[in-house]
N, C-alpha and C positions, 0 to 999 in steps of 0.2 A: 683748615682753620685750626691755628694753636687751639685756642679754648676747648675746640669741639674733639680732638686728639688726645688732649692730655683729660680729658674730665669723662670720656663715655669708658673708659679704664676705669674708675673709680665706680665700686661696690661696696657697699656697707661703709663700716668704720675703715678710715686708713690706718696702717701699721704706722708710722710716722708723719711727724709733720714735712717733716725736709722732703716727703714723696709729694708736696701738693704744689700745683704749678700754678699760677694766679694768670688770668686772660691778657693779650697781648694790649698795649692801648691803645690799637687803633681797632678794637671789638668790644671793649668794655663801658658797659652803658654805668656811669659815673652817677651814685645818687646825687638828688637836688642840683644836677646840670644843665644848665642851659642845652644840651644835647637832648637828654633826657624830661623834659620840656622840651622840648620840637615833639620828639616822639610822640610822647602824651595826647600834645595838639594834634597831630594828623589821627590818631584813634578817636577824637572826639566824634559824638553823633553830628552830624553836620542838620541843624533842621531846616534849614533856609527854604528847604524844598516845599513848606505848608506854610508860607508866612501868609498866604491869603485869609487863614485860618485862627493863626494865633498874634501874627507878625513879630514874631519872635526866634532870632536864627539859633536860638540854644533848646529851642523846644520844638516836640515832634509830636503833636495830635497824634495817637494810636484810632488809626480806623479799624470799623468801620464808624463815622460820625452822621445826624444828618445837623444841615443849615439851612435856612432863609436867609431867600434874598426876595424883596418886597414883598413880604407873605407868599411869598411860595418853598417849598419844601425841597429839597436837593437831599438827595440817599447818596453819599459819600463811603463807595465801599472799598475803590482800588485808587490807585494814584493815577489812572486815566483818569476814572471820575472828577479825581482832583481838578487834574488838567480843565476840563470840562466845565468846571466849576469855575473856576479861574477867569475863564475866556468869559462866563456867561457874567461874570461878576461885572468883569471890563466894561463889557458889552452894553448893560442894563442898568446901573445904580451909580449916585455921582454926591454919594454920602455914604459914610463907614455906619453912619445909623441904619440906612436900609438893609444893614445883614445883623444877623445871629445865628450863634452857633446855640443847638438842641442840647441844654445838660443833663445829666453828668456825664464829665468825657476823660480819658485817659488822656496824659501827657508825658513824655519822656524827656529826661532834661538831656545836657550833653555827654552828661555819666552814665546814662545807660539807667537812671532812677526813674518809676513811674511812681505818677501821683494820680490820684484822683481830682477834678476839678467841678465844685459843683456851681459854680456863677463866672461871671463875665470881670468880677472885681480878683476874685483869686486869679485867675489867666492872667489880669493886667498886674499884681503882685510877683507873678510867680518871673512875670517876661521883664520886670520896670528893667532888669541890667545887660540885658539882651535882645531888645526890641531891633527892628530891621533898621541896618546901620551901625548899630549898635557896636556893643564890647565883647561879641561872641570869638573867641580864642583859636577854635577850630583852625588848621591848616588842611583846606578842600583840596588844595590843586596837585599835590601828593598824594597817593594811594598805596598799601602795600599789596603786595600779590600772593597771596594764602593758598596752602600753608605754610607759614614759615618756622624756624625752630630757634627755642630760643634756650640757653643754656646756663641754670643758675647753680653757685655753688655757697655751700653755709661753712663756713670756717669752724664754727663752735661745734656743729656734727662731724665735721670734716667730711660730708655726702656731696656728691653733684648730679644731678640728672638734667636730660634735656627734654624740653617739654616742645612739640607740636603746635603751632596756635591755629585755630580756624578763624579766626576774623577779629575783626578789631575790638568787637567787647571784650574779648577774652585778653587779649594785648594790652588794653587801658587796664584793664581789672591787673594783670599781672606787674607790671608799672607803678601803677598808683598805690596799690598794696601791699610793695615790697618792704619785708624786714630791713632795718635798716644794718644791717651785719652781710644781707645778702650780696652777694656778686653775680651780675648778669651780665653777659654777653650776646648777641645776635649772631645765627647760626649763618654768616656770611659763607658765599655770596646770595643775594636775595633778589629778586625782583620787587620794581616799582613801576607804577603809574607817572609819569609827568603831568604838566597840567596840559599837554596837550594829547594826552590818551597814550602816548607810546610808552612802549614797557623800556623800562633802565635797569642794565644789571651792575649791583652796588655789589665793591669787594671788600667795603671796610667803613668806618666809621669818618672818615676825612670825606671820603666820597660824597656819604651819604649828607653831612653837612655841607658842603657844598651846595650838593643838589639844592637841599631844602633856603639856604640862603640867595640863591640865584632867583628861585622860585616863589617866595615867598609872596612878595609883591603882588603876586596874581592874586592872591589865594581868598579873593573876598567873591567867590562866582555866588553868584544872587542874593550877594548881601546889599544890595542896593536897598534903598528905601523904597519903601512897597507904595506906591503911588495910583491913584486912580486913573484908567488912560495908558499906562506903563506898558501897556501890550495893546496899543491901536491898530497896531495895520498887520492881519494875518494873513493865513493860507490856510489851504487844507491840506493834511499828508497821509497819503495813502498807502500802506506798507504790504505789500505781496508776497505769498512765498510759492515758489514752484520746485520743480525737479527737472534734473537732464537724469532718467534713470537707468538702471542694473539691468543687465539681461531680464526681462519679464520671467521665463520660465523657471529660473533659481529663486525666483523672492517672492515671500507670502506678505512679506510688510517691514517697514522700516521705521522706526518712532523715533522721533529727538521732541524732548523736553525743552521748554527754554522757556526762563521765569524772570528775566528782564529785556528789552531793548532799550539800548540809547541811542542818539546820535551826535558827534564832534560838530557842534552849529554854533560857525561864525566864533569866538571867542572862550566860547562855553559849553559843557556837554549837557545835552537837552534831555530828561527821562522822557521816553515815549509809551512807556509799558512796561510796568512789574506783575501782568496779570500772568500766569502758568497754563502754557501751551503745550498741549501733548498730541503731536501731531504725524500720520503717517504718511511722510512724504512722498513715500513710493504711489500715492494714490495720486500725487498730484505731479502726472504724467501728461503730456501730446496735450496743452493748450490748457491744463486744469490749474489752478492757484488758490489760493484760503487766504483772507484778510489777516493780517496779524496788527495795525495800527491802520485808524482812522481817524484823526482830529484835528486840532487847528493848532499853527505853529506861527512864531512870529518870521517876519522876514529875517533874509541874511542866508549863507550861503550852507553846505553840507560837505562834509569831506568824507565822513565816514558814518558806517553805523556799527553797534554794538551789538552781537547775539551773545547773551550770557544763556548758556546749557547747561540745562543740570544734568543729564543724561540721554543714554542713546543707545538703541537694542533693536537689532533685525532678527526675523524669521523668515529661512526658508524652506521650501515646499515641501521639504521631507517631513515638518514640524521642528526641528531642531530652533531652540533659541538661544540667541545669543547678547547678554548684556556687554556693553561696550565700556570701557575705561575713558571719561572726560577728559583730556590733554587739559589745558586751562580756561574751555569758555565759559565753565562756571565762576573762576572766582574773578578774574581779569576780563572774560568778553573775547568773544571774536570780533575782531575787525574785520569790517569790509568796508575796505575805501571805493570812492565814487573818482570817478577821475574820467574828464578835469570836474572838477566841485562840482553841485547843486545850485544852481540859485534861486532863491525862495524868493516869489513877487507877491505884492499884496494883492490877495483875492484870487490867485490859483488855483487850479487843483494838481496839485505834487503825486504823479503815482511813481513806485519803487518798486521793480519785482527784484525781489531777492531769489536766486537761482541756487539753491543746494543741490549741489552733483553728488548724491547717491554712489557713482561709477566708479568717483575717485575719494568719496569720505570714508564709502566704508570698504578697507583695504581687504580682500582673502586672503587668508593662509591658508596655502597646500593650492591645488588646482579647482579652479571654479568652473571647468568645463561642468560640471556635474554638481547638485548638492552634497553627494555623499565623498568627493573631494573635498568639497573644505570644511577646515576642521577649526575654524575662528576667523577673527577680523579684528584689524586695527582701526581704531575710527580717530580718521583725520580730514577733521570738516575740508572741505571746497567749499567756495562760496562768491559770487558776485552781488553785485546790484547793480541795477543797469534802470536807466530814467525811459519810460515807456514811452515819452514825449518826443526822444529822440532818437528811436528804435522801432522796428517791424517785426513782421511774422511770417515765417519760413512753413510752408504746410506744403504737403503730395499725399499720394498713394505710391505702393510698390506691389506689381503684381508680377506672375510669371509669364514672360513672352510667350510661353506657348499654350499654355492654357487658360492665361486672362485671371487666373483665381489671386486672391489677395492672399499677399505671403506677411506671413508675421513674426517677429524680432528677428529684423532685418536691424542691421545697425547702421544709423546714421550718421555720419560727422562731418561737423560743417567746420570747413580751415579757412583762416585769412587769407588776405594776398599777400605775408611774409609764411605762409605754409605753414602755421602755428594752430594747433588745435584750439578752436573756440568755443567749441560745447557737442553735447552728443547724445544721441537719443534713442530708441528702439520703435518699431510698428508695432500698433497694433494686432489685434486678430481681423481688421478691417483691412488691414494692408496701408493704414492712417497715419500719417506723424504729424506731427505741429512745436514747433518750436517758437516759443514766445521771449520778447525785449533782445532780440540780436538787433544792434547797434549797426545806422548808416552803413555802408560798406561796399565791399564786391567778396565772395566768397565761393568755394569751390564745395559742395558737397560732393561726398563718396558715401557710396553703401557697401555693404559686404554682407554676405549670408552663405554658409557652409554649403556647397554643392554648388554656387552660385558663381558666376562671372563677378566679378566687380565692374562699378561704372560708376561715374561721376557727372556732373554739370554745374557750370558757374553760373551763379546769380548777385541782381545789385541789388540790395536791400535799400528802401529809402525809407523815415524815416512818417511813420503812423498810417503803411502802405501794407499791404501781404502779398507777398510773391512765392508764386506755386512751382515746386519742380517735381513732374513725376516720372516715375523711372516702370520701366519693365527688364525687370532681370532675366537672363539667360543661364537655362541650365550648364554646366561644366560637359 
């Protein structure tokens, strides 16, 4: 990048003006630009997400809040709650009288300003020019993908430095506050969001207008008018998470953080949970899973879902720990598509087991025959989801042909019928495996164990069935 070449050279005062290089124009964010305006707009807070609340897509109720709904009391503390709140709102009341929100409540406008709110007249004051429908600015269906860098230089000091941004208050704030002598430029190439969740890498300002003009159009996700009934015909969605895990003997435990799920549903992306999960996957081995979403969704179909990870740390058996470096499923999300789609019917029960493979997230450096081989790890999620509805469970024992005793981390793998690795697992100390949401099929397992024969057998998986294969391994 010019800008970013000719400006991280520059230290204090310059010796001359003819040394200073001004940003190229397809990098330079132009004040009071209709460019710079789009920007602006995609950093706004989007509040559309609480209009049950406020109905107001420029304003964001800061939970925790409580409300009534027909004299009864709702403790509104996460944005399941919300959800939850939401549905029961639908569900139960067929007047905006039957609810009240508990004051005095926080509010956030789209600037990133909280207020205090102490009655139902200031809320209707604070919302009259951004009620749902309304004239809220926001551009939703853009997202940027943090951190990105952005590069201002001041003519009158003749200084440039480039600054880091983590998120988009910090981006409005830098934006909206600028000197107007200042020259900024975006530390291209950048990643973004589309409005249909895939990441776009932008190399320049043409690009990036582009994008946002092609895109625009979408860009009112739940600014619909907030209507009673607006959500009649749900489901229930049940979100799982399991493990195909690491050799047993090397690992004391494995945690990954994650403090959002979404999911890409039908036209729109759905929050399913910003609750903070810290979860030690390696526990959920041979047939175990923990809830991570349970509530109720409107019909329509699912393409993918969203893990945002804030972090990720194994230990093993020697004690040795290990903090692991996030790739992007903190700021952007892990994908995990569903393929072919989801379809949500009214009245359902939707369950999802999401499948983190342990074996291939978290990578070893140096050799992992042994703990005191490795000497660190890359962590690079693996991940499926797989509809339990149309999928089975794989379970045996492995014992020793000649002595009948149960042999333990014995490794499993279970391959397609294009020979393609499909998931993989370890025994227990039972000589037990179980493998959960493998998909219809016909499938070849192989076991392998150090001093051991290898062996395999094919099995047909159908489809909310359990098909057993047990093996007796043969000494070498």
């Amino acid at each position: 990048m010019l800008l970013l070449v000719a400006l991280l050279g520059l230290t204090g005062c310059m010796e001359s003006y003819e040394d200073v290089q001004y940003p190229d124009e397809n990098e330079v964010i132009n004040l009071n630009s209709t460019f710079e305006r789009q920007l602006i707009n995609i950093t706004l807070l989007d509040g559309s997400i609480d209009n049950v609340l406020d109905n107001a897509s420029c304003l964001t109720v800061k939970l925790p809040v409580e409300a009534y709904l027909n004299d009864e009391l709702y403790q509104i503390n996460t944005y399941s709650d919300l959800q939850a709140f939401e549905t029961a709102y639908q569900e139960e009341i067929t007047s905006r009288d039957q609810f009240r929100l508990v004051y005095p409540i926080n509010v956030i406008n789209e600037k990133y300003l909280e207020t205090e709110i102490s009655n139902a007249i200031d809320l209707e004051l604070q919302a009259q020019n951004c009620v749902e429908g309304g004239t809220d600015s926001d551009i939703e269906c853009i997202d940027f993908v943090y951190p990105l860098e952005v590069v201002s230089y001041d003519p009158i000091y003749q200084s440039a430095k480039v600054e880091s941004i983590p998120n988009d208050n910090e981006l409005y704030y830098l934006l909206a506050n600028r000197k107007t002598e200042e020259v900024l430029g975006l530390g291209y190439p950048i990643t973004v969001l589309d409005h249909q969740g895939e990441q776009v890498a932008i190399s320049g300002n043409d690009e990036m207008q582009n994008l946002i003009n092609a895109a625009v159009s979408t860009c009112d996700e739940g600014d619909e008018p907030f209507e009673l009934g607006g959500i009649d015909r749900l489901a229930t969605l049940r979100l799982l998470i399991t493990d195909a895990p690491y050799p047993v003997e090397l690992i004391e435990s494995a945690y990954i953080t994650i403090n959002k799920i979404t999911a890409d549903h039908s036209d729109s992306t759905l929050l399913l949970s910003e609750e903070l999960f810290t979860i030690n996957i390696f526990e959920l081995r041979n047939g175990l899973s923990e809830n991570l979403v349970d509530l109720k969704v409107p019909v329509g179909n699912i393409q993918s879902f969203n893990l945002f990870i804030e972090a990720a740390e194994i230990t093993l058996t020697d004690g040795r720990n290990f903090d692991l470096n996030v790739p992007s499923g903190a700021s952007s999300g892990l994908k995990v598509k569903v393929s072919p789609s989801i379809e949500i019917v009214e009245n359902d029960l939707l369950e999802i087991l999401i499948d983190f493979d342990v074996s291939q997230s978290f990578v070893p450096l140096g050799s992992d025959n042994s703990p005191n081989g490795i000497r660190g790890f890359n962590f690079k999620p693996t991940v499926k989801a797989t509809n339990l509805a149309s999928s089975g469970t794989v379970r045996g024992f492995v014992v020793d042909s000649d002595t009948d005793e149960a042999l333990s981390n014995v490794q499993v793998s279970v391959f397609d019928d294009n020979d393609d690795l499909y998931t993989s697992t370890f025994t227990e100390s039972s000589g037990e495996y179980v493998i959960l949401g493998v998909e219809e099929g016909s499938y070849t397992i192989y076991i392998e164990k150090d001093g051991y024969l290898t062996d395999s057998q094919q099995v047909d998986v159908l489809s909310l069935e359990e098909v057993t294969a047990n093996f007796e391994m043969s000494p070498e």
